[in-house]
Structure formats: C-alpha cells, structure tokens
N, C-alpha and C positions, 0 to 999 in steps of 0.2 A: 424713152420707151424703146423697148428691145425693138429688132430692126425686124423678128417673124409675125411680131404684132400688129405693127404699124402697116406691113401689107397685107394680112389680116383683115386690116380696118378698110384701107383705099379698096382692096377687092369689094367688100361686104357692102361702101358707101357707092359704089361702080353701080353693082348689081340692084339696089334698091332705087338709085337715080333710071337706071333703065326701065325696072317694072313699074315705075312711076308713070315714066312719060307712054311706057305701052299701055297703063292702065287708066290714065287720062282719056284717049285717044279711042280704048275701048268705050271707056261711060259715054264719052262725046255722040260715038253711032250709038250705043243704043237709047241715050235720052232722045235721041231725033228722033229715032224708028216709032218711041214710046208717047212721045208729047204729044205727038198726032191726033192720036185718038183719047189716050189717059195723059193727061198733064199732069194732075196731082198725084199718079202714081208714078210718072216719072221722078215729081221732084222726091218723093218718100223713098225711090229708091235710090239717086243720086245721095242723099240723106244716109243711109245705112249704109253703102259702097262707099264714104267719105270718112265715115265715122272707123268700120271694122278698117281701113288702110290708117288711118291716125295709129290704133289700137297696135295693129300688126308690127309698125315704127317703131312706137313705144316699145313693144317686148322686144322688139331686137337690139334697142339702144340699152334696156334695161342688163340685158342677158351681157350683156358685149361688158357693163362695169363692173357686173357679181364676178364676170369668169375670170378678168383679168387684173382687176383694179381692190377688189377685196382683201382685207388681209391675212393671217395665217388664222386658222379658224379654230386654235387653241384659244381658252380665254383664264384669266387670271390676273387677281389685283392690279399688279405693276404695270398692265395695258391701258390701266384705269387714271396712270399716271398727269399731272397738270401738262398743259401744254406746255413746247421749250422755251418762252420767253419767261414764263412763271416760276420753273421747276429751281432757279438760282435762288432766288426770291426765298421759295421755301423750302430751299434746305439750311438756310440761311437762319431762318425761325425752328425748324427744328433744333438745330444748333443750339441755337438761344436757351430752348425749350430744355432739351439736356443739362445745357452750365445752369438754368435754375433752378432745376431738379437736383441735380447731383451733389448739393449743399446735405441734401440731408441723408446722403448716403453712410453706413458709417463703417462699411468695411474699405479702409484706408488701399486693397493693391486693387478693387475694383474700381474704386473711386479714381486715381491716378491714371487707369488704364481709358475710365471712362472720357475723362477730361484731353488726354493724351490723342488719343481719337478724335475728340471734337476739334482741335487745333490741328490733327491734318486736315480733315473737313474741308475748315475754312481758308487753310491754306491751296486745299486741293482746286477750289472752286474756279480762279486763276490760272489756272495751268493750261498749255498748250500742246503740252504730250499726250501721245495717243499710247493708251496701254492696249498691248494683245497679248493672252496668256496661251500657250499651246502646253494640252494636256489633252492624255490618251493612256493606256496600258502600254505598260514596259517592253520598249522595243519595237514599236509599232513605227517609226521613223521618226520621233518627235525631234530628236536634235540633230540628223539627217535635214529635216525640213528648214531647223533654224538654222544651220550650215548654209544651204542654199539661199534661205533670205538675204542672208549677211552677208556673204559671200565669201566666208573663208572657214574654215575648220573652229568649231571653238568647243567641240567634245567628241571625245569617246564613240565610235561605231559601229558598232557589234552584235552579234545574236544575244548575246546574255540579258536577264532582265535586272533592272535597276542599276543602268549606265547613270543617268543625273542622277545625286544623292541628292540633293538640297535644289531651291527654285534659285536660277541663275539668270539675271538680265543683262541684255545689250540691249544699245541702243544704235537706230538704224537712220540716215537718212536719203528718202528717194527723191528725185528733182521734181518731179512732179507735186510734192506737197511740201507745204510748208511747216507744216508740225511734223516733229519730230517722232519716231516711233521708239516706244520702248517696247521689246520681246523678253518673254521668260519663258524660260525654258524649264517645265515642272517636272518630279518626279515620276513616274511610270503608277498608276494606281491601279488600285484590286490585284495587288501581286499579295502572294502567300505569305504567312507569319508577323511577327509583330510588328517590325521593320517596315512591313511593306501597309501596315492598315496606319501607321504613322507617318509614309509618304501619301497614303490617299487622303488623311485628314491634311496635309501641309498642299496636297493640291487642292482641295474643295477651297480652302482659306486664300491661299492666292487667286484660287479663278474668283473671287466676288470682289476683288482687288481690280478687274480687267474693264474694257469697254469695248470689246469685241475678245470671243471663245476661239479655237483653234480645236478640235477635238477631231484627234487623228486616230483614225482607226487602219488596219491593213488587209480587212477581210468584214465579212458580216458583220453587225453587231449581236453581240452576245448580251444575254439577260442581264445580265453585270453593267456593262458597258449599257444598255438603254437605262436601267435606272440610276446611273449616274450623270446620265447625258439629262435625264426626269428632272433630278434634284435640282442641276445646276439651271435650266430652265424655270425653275420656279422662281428665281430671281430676277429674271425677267432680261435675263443678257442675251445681247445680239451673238449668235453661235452659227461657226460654218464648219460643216463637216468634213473633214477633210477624209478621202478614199487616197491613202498611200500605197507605193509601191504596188501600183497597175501595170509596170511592169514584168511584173511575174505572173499573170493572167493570160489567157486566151480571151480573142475580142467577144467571144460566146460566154464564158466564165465572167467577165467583167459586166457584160452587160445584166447578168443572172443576179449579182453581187448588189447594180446599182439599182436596179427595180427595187430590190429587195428592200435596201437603204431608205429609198425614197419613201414606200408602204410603211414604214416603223417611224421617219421623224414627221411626217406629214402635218402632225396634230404639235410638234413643235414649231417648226420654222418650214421657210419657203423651198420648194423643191429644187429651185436654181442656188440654192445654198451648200449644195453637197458639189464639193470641190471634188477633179481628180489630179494625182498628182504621182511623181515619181521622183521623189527628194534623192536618192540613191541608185538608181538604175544601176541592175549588174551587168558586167561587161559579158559579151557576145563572143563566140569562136565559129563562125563559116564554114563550110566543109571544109573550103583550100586551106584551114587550118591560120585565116587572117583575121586576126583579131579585132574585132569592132568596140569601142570606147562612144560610150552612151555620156551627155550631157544632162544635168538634172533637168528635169517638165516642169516648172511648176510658173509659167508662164501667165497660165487663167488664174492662179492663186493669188500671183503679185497685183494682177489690173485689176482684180476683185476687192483687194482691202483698199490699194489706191480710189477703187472709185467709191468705197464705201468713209472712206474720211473726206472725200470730198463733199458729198452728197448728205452725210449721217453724222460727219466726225462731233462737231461741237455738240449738238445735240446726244449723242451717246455718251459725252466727256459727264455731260451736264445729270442725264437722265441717271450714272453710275454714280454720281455724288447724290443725287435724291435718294437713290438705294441705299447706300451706305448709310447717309444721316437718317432713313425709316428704321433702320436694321440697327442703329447705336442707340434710336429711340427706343425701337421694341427691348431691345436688350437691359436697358437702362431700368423701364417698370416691369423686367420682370426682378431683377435684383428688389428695386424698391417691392415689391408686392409678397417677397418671398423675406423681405427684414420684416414688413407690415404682418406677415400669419406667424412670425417668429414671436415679434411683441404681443400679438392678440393672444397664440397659446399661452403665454406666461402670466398674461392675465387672466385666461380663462383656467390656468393651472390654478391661481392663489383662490380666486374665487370659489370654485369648487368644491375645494376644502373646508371655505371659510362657508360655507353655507351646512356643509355637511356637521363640523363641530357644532355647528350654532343647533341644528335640529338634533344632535344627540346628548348636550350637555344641557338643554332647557326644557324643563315639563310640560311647557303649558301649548298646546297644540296649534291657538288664534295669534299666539306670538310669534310661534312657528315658520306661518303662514308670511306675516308683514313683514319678519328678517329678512326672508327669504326674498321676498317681492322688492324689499328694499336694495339688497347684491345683487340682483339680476339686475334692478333698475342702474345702480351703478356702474357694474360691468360691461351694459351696454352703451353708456358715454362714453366709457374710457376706449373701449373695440372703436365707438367713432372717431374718437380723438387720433387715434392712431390712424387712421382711413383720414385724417384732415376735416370730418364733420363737427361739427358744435354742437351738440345737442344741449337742452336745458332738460332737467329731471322729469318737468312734464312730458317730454317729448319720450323720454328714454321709460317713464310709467306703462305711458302707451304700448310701449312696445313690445315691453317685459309682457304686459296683461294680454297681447294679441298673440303672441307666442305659448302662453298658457296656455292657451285658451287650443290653440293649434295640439298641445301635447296632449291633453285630455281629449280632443275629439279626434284621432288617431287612435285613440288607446296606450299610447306610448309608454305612458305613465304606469300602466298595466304592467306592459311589456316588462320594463325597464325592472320593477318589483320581482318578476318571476326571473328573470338573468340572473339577477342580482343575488336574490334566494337562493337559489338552486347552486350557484357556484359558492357564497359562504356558508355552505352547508358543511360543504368539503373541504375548508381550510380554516373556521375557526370555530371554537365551541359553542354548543346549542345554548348555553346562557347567554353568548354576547349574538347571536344572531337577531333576534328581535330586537334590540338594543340600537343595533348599528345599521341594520337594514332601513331606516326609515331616513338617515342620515347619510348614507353612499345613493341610496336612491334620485333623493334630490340634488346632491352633486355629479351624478350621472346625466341628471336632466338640465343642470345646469352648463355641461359641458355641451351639451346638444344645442342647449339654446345659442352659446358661446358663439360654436362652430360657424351653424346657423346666420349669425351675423354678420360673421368673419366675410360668408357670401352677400350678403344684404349688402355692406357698406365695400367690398370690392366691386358690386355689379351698381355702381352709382345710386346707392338707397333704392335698389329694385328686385324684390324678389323672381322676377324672371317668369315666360310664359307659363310655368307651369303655378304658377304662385308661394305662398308661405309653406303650404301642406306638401309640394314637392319638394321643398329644398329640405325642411324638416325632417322629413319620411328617410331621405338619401342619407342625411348624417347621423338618423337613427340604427340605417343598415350598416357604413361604417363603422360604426362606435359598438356594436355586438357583434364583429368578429373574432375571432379565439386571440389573435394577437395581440388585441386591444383589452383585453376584459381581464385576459393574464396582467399586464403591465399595470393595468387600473386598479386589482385586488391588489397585487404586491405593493400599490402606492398605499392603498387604503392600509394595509395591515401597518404599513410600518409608519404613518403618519396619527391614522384614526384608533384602531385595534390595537396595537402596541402600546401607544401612550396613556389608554381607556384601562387595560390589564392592568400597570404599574400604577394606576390610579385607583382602582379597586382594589389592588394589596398592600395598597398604602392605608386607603381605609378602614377593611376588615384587618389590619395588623395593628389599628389605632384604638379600632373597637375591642379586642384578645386585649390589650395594653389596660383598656380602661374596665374591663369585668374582673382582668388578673386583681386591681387595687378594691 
C-alpha cells in the first residue's frame, strides 16, 4: 500500500477511535440523566445512537475501499478474463480447440500460419521473459528511453521522424528480478505517407505481442495518439504512460501537461500509471558560461516495471497468452465462417438457377410449385451441412415451407415480381418477358431464402431477436440494390435468356425447315 494511504488510514482509524470513546461517554450521561425518569425512552434512544454510529462506520469503511481499492473504471471483455491459476489451463484448450478446427481449413498459407501460431502459444506458455514493447510517435524519445534502460547507446538520436525502421529487441537483466526482460524498441507511428501507416501497422502487431505497454509521449496527447492509445487498450494490456522529455518544460507547463494526461487516460488505466521521465536531458550553459551535463531521470520508470513483474509479472505473462490464444481463436472462425458463406453462395448460386429453368422450361404450374419446394428443401441441408448441421429432408421441408410462408406474408414475392419486371423490360424483348419473369422471379426468392440461412445456421439455428421476418426483410433490402440486380440480370441473360433465344431459333428454324418440305 502506497505509504499517503496508509496514513490516510492510521489518521481516519485515530479519529473515529476518539469520537467513539467521546461518544460512549456522552450516551453514558445522558442514559443516566434520562433513565430516571423515562427508562424505556432511554433504552430506545441508546437503540438509535448505537445503530446510526454502527451505520456512520460502515460508510466510512465502505467509502475508504471505492476510493482506493477499486479498479480502473473502464470495463471491457478482457477484465472479464478467468482467474490466474486458470487462464494456463485455458489457453491450453483454446489451443486444442484451433489445431481441431484448423483441419478443415482449406486455404493452405492461412492454415500454416494458423498452426504456426498455435505452437508458439504452447511454447510461449513456459516462458519466463517478461516482454515490454515501447511505442509512441516518431521521435518522442522512444530509443532515448531504451538507451537509458539498457544502459548504453543502441540507436540513432535525433529530431528527424522514423529513427527505428523495423521493431528491434534487447534484452535486459536487472538484480532485482529474476526474469529476464526482453525491450523492443518499435517504429514511430501515425507519421505521414505510406511508409509511416506501415510502421503503425508493424507497431499495433508488436504491441499485442507485449505484457506490459510503454507508450511515450513528449507533450499532450493528440487525437491520433488517444485513439491509438483506445485501440491498443481494447486488448486489455497493462499500459504505462510515459511523459518524456519534462525537461524542456517549466514546472507550471509540466504540471498543466500532466492534469491534462491524467483527465484523457482515466477511463483506461490508473492515474499513478503516467510516468515522468527525461531519457535525454539537454545539456545546460550557466550564465558564467559552465556547462552543466544532465544524467538521464528515469529512476520512477525503472522501480515501477521492477515492482510491477514482481507483483503482476506471471500473471500478465499468463493473462498475454489467454489474449493471444482468444485473438488466434477469433481469427481462426472468422476465416472458417468466411470459406463457410463462400460454399453456401455456390450453392445458393447452382440452385437458383436450377429452380429458375425448372419454372420456365415446364408448363404445368402444381409441378412448378413441388420442384421448387423440393430445391429449396435441398438447398437448405446442404447450407447445413456446410455450417456442420444434419438435417433429414423432413427437417429441411419445414423449413423451406416456414420461410415461404415468411416471403408471402411480407409481400416479398410481390416485390421481387415488380424489380424484376420493370428492369427486364429494359434489357430483353417483350416476348421473352413474360416467359422468364416467372422463372428469375423464384430464383431471386430462392437466393433470399439461401442468404437467409446462411444467417440461420451461422447464428447456431437461430434466427435472432428480431425473428425469421427480420432476417428475411434485411436480405430482401440487400439483394434489391442497383449493384446486385445489375450482376443478377447479366447472370440471368447469359445463363436463362441467352440459352432460351438459341432455343427458340432452333425451333422456329425446324419449323420453316419442315413447311419448306
């Protein structure tokens, strides 16, 4: 416990032991004065004076663990993490959970890269180095800083921005601890041009790599700098801010500087978390013209990570391998979930078609109906199958008929006839209009339905709070915008219409053939 708290506490426990024994001492005389004559309104008020002093305790002890003992009062998943004896355990099963999944990956440099990742993981779990990443905007002192950790020169120190090209680590060791420190030292980010938004991405990717942040700033933070300071918080890494080069401040300026600091990370991390520091002090001239030589500050920086791998180190080793193995899982289904809409469109491609010829090549309108209801019911086992569900035809009937049944009581079906209309008015002749319109129609609804699914069996066979009629509605507003309906006729013409044309001039050129004889 910091040593302003702790007296704090002794004062606050002084003061409340004194008003005790004076408020003893007082109820004592006036229960006498009172019992005299009212005894039972003595005891009722000894009763209420016992109770409201109980009460009084309580909020003081209450107030005393909100104000100092709470933690930072941003909230976000990764707070939500297992406890540290656990968080091994299940990064462990994540692990697992990836190399079982990852079999049915089928792009070949994802899959390597997937796997590759899982085996540092499990390697990483073991380990006794403590990684710190220090990242900040170009020239803010970042390799200034790691100079001084290290204690010898090991880059470039200058005004220009984008001194580090590439993340460069040492590694450090201080007598105090026993794990080893590894430092990198990352590019400068949010600097201008191509160059420089490809060292912010090579810093974002090293900082998730860390188990404690280093984020040097040498003056306010700028809108840039808090929403990169945002992002890299959302992962839930321990971040200390570091205020460099407070040597070139006045103590009015610095103090102006660190309010300011404090007011903007508040809702990130702890306010005793903003380091100051002076990695490079510029050298001094005196009036008598004797030059004064300034040694680096950065004193409070060193005992701060020192006591924070003492106190946090395994646990942040542990808690930055949970992150990692969540963030290789999440990454993992979204690949798989983005091959799974890849396969369901190509299914929902053949089918669409194959519903559409079926309604324009056959007369009879009741047969119409059951092809149709039969592809859709198919369609939707095989969308399961790819999602990993079984369905039996009964299952996939149902489903077909409950989604019908959703397009017709929307009007969709309506809809879908008058889009449909009104754009092959415009691009193929008024004889094949009627012809084909009954036949793109039901392959337009069939792609709805498709879509439809795609959502059903990605949200665990659940069509979601809003039910069947929202998810349906959404992919009907999708599938009628200009970009979609363009792509959709130029498929129809040159699959449905095109092949329909050489089909009817093959006919009437067989029928001229057979009147010629």
């Amino acid at each position: 416990m910091p040593f302003h708290r702790l007296i704090i506490l002794i004062f606050g426990l002084s003061l409340i032991l004194g008003l005790i024994i004076w408020l003893v001492n007082s109820i004592y005389q006036l229960y006498i004065q009172i019992s005299f004559t009212a005894p039972l309104l003595a005891n009722i008020l000894i009763f209420l004076i016992t109770g409201i002093s109980g009460f009084l305790i309580y909020a003081l002890v209450h107030y005393y663990n909100k104000l100092f003992f709470r933690k930072s009062n941003f909230k976000h998943k990764i707070n939500h993490l297992p406890k540290f004896k656990n968080r091994k355990q299940n990064s462990l099963e994540d692990v697992r959970i990836v190399l079982n999944q990852v079999k049915s990956i089928k792009d070949k440099v994802a899959k390597q890269s997937l796997l590759k990742r899982s085996k540092e993981i499990k390697n990483d779990l073991d380990r006794q180095e403590f990684k710190i990443i220090i990242f900040g905007k170009g020239s803010a002192g970042k390799t200034s800083l790691v100079n001084s950790l290290v204690g010898e020169v090991i880059g470039q120190v200058n005004s220009s921005m984008g001194t580090t090209k590439i993340g460069i680590s040492y590694r450090i060791k201080l007598e105090e601890l026993s794990n080893k420190i590894l430092i990198t030292d990352t590019p400068g980010i949010l600097e201008m041009g191509s160059g420089g938004e490809k060292r912010e991405m090579l810093a974002k990717q090293l900082s998730i790599q860390s188990d404690l942040l280093l984020f040097v700033v040498d003056n306010d933070l700028s809108e840039s700098e808090y929403q990169f300071l945002k992002f890299i918080n959302s992962f839930g890494k321990k971040v200390l801010l570091i205020f460099n080069k407070t040597d070139l401040y006045s103590k009015k300026d610095k103090i102006k500087i660190l309010n300011s600091l404090r007011n903007k990370i508040k809702e990130f991390t702890f306010i005793e978390d903003i380091i100051l520091t002076a990695a490079n002090p510029q050298n001094r001239q005196l009036k008598a013209r004797q030059k004064v030589n300034l040694s680096a500050d950065i004193n409070i920086l060193t005992k701060k990570i020192v006591m924070i791998i003492q106190t946090e180190g395994q646990e942040l080793i542990t808690k930055n391998i949970l992150i990692k193995s969540q963030r290789l899982g999440e990454e993992m289904s979204q690949i798989i979930n983005k091959q799974r809409n890849k396969q369901s469109n190509k299914i929902i491609n053949q089918y669409q078609w194959m519903t559409a010829g079926i309604v324009i090549v056959n007369p009879l309108p009741f047969f119409d109906m059951l092809a149709t209801a039969a592809v859709n019911t198919q369609m939707i086992v095989e969308i399961g199958q790819v999602y990993e569900y079984k369905l039996s035809s009964d299952e996939g009937k149902e489903l077909a008929l409950s989604l019908g049944k959703t397009l017709i009581g929307l009007q969709i079906t309506k809809g879908a006839v008058e889009i449909l209309g009104r754009i092959l008015q415009l691009n193929i002749s008024s004889y094949l209009v009627g012809k084909v319109l009954q036949g793109l129609t039901v392959a337009y609804l069939t792609r709805i339905a498709g879509q439809s699914f795609i959502e059903y069996f990605y949200h665990n066979q659940s069509w979601g709070q809003g039910g069947i009629e929202e998810v349906v509605q959404r992919n009907f507003q999708l599938n009628r915008q200009d970009v979609f309906l363009k792509t959709f006729i130029e498929d129809a013409i040159f699959k449905i219409v095109n092949p329909l044309t050489d089909n009817l001039k093959q006919i009437n050129k067989k029928k001229l053939d057979k009147d010629e004889w």
